[in-house]
N, C-alpha and C positions, 0 to 999 in steps of 0.2 A: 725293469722292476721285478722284485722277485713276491710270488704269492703266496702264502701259506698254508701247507697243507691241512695243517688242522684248526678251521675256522675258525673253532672256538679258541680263539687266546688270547690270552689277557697277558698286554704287557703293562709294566711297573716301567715307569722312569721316576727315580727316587736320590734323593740328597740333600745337603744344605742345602738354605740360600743359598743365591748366587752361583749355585755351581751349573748353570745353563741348563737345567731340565728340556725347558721352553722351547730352545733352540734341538736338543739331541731331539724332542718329539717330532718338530717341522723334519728332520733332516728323515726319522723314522717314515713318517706319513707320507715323503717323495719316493722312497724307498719298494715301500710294503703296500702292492693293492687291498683295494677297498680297507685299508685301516679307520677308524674312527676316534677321533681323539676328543677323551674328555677332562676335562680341566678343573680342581674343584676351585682355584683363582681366578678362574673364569665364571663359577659359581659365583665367590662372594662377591666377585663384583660388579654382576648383574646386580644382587639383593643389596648389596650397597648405596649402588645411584637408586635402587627402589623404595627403601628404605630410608639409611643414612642411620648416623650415633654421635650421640652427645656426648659419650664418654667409652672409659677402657671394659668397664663392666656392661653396658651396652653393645657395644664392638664384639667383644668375647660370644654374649647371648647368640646376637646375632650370627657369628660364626657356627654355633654348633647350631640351627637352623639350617642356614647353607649346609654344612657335611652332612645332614639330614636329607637334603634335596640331594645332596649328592651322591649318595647310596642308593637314592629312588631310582634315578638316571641309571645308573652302573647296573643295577640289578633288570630295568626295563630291557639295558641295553645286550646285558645278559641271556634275559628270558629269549629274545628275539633271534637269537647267537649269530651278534655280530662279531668281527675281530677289530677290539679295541683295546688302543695305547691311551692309559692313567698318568697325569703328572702331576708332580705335587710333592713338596717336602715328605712324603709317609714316612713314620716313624713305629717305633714297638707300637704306639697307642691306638693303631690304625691296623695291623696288623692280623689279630682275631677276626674284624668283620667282613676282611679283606678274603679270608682264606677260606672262612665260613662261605661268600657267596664263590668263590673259585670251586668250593668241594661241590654244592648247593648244584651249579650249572653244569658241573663237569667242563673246568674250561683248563685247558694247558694256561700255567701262569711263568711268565718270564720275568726275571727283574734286572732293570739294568740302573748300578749304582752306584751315581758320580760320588766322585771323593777327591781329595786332594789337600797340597800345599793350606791348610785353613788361614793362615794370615791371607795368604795372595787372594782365599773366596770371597774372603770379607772384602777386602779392600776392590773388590771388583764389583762387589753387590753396591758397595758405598756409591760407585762410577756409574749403576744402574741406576740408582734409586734418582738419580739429577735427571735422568732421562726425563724428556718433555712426555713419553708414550707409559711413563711409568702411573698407574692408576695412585692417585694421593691416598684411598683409604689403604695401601699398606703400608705408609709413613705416617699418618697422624691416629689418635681417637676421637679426633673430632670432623665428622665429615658429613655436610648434605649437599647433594650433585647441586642444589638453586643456589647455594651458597660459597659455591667451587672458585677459589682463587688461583693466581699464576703460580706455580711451581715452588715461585722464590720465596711467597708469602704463607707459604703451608710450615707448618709448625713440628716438625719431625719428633716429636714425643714418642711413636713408636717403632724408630729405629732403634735396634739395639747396639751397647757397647762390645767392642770386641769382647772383652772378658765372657760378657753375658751369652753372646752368639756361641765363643767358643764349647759354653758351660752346656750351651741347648746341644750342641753336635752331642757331647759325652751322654749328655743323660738322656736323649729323646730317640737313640740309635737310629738312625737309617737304614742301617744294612739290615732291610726286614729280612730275606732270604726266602719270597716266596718261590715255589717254585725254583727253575734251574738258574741261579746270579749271574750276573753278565757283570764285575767290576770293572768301571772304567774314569783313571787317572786325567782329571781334567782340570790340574791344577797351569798346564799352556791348551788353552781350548785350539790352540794353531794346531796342534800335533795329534790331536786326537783324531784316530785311524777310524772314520765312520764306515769305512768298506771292510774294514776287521771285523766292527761290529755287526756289521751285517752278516757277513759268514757265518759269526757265531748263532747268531737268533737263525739262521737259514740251518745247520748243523742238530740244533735243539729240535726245531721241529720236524727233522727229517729222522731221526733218529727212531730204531723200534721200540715200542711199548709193548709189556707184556697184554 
């Protein structure tokens, strides 16, 4: 396992859907002692089964609550200066409060940002969303955990169409570029070089600072 010399960092795993965040975090966390991963999908879908939503304007509310909790966390996690890996779609919108608590803490921030083939992420997200382990509040707006049906009976109204998905990469950027970017091409998740990745996040933090 390799350690990080400078505790305080904050890594990004940032991209479309579908472009495996989830899975590069686990792979990061085998990796990197004492990392801490926090998830803001892991968030809303605590507040989801605690809550639940009748609708897409409810659903929304609800969400920027969650991202509210989930700056609370980041920032506790912060103050405390642990070294933890963020996962989650982050886009420009996310961006300012992000760098704001990085300046705030003094933390080295690293991003590492999947990208790829966008027909092949969609249509891989599509193969995720069937998943039995995929949580229903991010396919429908209508969801309360007492009222949770089989998978097949869930009403996908908040899947988006390719066009749409595509249209969200363009305008909602990913490549925030905190800190030093780590891009990495994961449009065949079989060939992505995780011991490449490594070197590099091992390279950044070894490097001198003025």
């Amino acid at each position: 396992m390799m350690k990080l010399q400078q505790k305080k960092t904050l890594i990004i795993v940032t991209g479309g859907p579908g472009t495996g965040k989830s899975y590069a975090a686990k792979q990061l966390k085998e990796e990197i002692e004492d990392l801490d991963i926090l998830s803001y999908d892991s968030v809303k879908e605590k507040e989801w089964d605690r809550f639940g939503f009748d609708n897409a304007a409810q659903k929304k509310r609800l969400n920027q609550f969650c991202l509210e909790e989930f700056y609370l966390t980041l920032q506790k996690m912060m103050w405390e200066g642990r070294t933890i890996l963020i996962e989650y779609p982050f886009n420009h919108r996310h961006k300012d409060a992000l760098a704001a608590l990085i300046d705030q803490y003094q933390y080295q921030a690293i991003t590492v940002y999947l990208y790829g083939d966008w027909q092949v992420i969609y249509k891989r997200g599509l193969n995720r969303d069937k998943q039995d382990n995929r949580h229903p509040g991010h396919l429908t707006n209508t969801y309360h955990i007492e009222q949770a049906v089989s998978p097949e009976d869930i009403i996908p109204d908040a899947v988006l169409t390719y066009e749409q998905f595509r249209s969200d990469i363009d305008r909602k950027i990913y490549d925030i570029r905190l800190g030093a970017t780590i891009p990495v091409d994961v449009t065949d998740f079989r060939k992505v070089n995780f011991q490449e990745l490594f070197a590099k996040i091992h390279e950044i933090d070894t490097q001198k600072r003025p």
